[in-house]
Structures are given as structure tokens and as C-alpha cells.
C-alpha positions in Angstrom: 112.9 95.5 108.9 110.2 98.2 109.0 107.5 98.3 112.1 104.2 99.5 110.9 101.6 100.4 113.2 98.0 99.9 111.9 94.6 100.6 113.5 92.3 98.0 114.7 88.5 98.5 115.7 88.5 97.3 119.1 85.1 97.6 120.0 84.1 100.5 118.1 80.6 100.0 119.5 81.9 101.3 123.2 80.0 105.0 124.0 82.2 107.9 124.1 82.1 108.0 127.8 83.4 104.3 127.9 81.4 101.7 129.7 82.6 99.4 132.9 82.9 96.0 132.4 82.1 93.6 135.1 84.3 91.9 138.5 85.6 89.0 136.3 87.5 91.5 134.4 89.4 92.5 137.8 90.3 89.0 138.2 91.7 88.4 134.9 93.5 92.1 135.2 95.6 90.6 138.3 96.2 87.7 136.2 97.3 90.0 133.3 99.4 91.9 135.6 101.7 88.9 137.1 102.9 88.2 133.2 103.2 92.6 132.8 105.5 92.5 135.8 107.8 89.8 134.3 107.9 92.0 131.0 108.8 95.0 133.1 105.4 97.0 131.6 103.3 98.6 133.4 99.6 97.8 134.3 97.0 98.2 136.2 94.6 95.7 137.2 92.2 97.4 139.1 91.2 98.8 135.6 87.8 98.1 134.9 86.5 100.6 132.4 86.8 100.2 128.7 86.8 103.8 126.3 86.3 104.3 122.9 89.7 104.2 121.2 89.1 105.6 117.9 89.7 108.9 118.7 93.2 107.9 119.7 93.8 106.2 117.0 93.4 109.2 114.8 95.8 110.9 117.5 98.5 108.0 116.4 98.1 108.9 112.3 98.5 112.5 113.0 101.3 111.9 115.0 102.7 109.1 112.5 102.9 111.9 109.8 104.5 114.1 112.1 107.4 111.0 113.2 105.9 111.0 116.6 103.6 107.5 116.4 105.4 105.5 118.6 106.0 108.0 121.2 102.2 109.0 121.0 101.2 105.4 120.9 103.0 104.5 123.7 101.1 107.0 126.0 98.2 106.4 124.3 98.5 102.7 126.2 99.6 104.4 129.4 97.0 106.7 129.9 94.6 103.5 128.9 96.2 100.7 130.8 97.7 102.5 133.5 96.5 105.8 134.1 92.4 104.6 132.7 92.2 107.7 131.5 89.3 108.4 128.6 90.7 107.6 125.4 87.7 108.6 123.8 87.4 112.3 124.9 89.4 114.7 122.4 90.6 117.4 125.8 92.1 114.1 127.0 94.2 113.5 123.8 95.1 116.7 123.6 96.4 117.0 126.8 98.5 113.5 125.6 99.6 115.2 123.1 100.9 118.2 124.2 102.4 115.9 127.3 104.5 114.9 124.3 105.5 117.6 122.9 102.6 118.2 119.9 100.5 121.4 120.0 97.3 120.6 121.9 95.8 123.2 119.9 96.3 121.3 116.8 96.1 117.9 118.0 92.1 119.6 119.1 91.8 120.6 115.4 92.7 117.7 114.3 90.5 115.3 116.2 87.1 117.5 116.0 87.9 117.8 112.2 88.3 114.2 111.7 91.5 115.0 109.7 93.0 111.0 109.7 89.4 109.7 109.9 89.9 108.0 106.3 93.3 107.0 107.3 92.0 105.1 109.9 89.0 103.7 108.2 92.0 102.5 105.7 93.4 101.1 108.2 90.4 99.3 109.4 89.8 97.6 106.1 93.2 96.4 105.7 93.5 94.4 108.8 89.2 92.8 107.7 91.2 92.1 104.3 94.1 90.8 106.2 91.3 88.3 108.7 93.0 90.3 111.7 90.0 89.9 114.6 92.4 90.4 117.6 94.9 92.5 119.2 97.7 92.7 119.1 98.1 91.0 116.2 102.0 90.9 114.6 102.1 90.7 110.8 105.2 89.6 109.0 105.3 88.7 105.6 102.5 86.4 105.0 102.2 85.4 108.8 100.2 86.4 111.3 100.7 86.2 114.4 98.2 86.6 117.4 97.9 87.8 120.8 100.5 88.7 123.3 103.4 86.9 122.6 106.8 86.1 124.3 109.9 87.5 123.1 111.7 84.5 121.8 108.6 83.8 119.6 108.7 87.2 118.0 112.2 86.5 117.3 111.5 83.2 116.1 109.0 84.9 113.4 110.9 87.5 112.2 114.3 85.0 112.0 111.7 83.0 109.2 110.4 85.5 107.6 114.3 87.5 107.0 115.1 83.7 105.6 112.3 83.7 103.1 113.2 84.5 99.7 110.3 85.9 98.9 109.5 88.4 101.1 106.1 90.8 100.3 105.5 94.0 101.4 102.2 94.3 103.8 102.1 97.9 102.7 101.4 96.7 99.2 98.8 93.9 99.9 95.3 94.3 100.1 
């Protein structure tokens, strides 16, 4: 089984320098938190600031093609979910980056020169084509799967899906 990692615009209308959202998100936060806790993840519910995250998600192309996505695009949700750190500021990346061992310096390049802006866009279009409108969202053959989900339904989905015998390739579709 192959994990893919693919871009979503989560609100790609959010300025650069993020925007705050109001008290009830602090409320559902703490709720959020009790189920992180039980998942051993950590959150923080306090958090009440939402950033641009497309930005980032060019960091996590670049650092796909370099085999580093999932290590990028697990401190991409750290520095947003724990640390609320600004996603959307290129010095911030960079400095993610080179926390994890890729070249600030090229990570910079790469962000101010766009370089995985089409890849991203790509992205984009595949999960519209797709009907993906939240996050996360689990894909598996034909299925989808939506929001967070506990383990033993993951399981469940990817134990049908290794049983069907006519398993597509997502990669492939539109």
C-alpha cells in the first residue's frame, strides 16, 4: 500500500498574516484536545489564529521530491497546531526546514520562486475532481473517507479495499 499526500485549499482566502477566529473556537479547541490526548498527538487549544497554508504546502512538494514530505509535513502541523506559528510567512518555513535538515537557503528560493506552485494547483484540482471539501480526507481506491477518524476504521477501510479485486490507482484518476 502506497500513502500519498495531496494538497487541499483550506481556506485559501485567509491573508498572509493569518486572521483570529473567535472564543467559540477556544471552546471547541479544548474539546479537540481531550480526543488528541487519547491519540497521544499533540495540541494546543488555546490556538486561535488561522494562517495561510499554501505556502507550506509548496514547502511539502519540495520536500516530497527531495523524500522528506512526511518528515516536513509533520512539522508543518506542529509549528501550526502546536507551536501557532505562521504558516504563511516564507522565513518561517525556512526556518522549518532547515529545523529538518533542508537548506533554508533553498527552501527561501524555492517558496519566493513559486517552484511547486503548479504542483500544488494540481493538487488542488484533483481533490475538486475527486469532490474532496474537507480535511483530512482519506482516499482508498474508490472510497473516501472523511474527517478525523479512529484507528480501527482506517483499518477497516484499507482491509476492503486490499480485498477488492479491482483495485485503481488514485494517481491515475482524474
Amino acid at each position: 500500500m502506497k500513502i500519498k499526500f495531496t494538497q487541499f485549499p483550506l481556506h485559501p482566502e485567509t491573508p498572509e498574516e493569518g486572521s483570529e477566529r473567535g472564543p467559540e473556537i477556544i471552546a471547541r479547541n479544548r474539546k479537540m484536545k481531550v480526543n488528541m490526548d487519547r491519540e497521544g498527538l499533540p495540541f494546543n487549544p488555546e490556538r486561535n489564529m488561522s494562517y495561510n497554508s499554501r505556502l507550506a504546502q509548496e514547502l511539502a512538494k519540495w520536500s516530497g521530491a527531495r523524500g522528506m514530505e512526511e518528515k516536513i509535513t509533520d512539522a508543518l502541523f506542529r509549528a501550526y497546531f502546536v507551536d501557532v506559528k505562521n504558516i504563511g510567512k516564507a522565513d518561517v518555513l525556512a526556518k522549518i526546514a532547515e529545523e529538518n535538515q533542508l537548506p533554508a537557503d533553498e527552501a527561501t528560493d524555492v517558496l519566493l520562486s513559486r517552484t511547486y506552485k503548479d504542483a500544488v494547483d494540481e493538487d488542488w484540482r484533483r481533490c475538486a475532481a475527486y469532490g474532496v471539501n474537507a480535511v483530512p480526507t482519506f482516499l482508498a481506491d474508490r472510497y473516501l473517507m472523511v474527517g478525523a477518524q479512529p484507528y480501527e476504521e482506517l483499518e477497516r477501510l484499507i482491509q476492503h479495499v486490499m480485498k477488492s479485486p479491482e483495485t485503481i490507482e488514485p494517481a491515475d484518476k482524474p
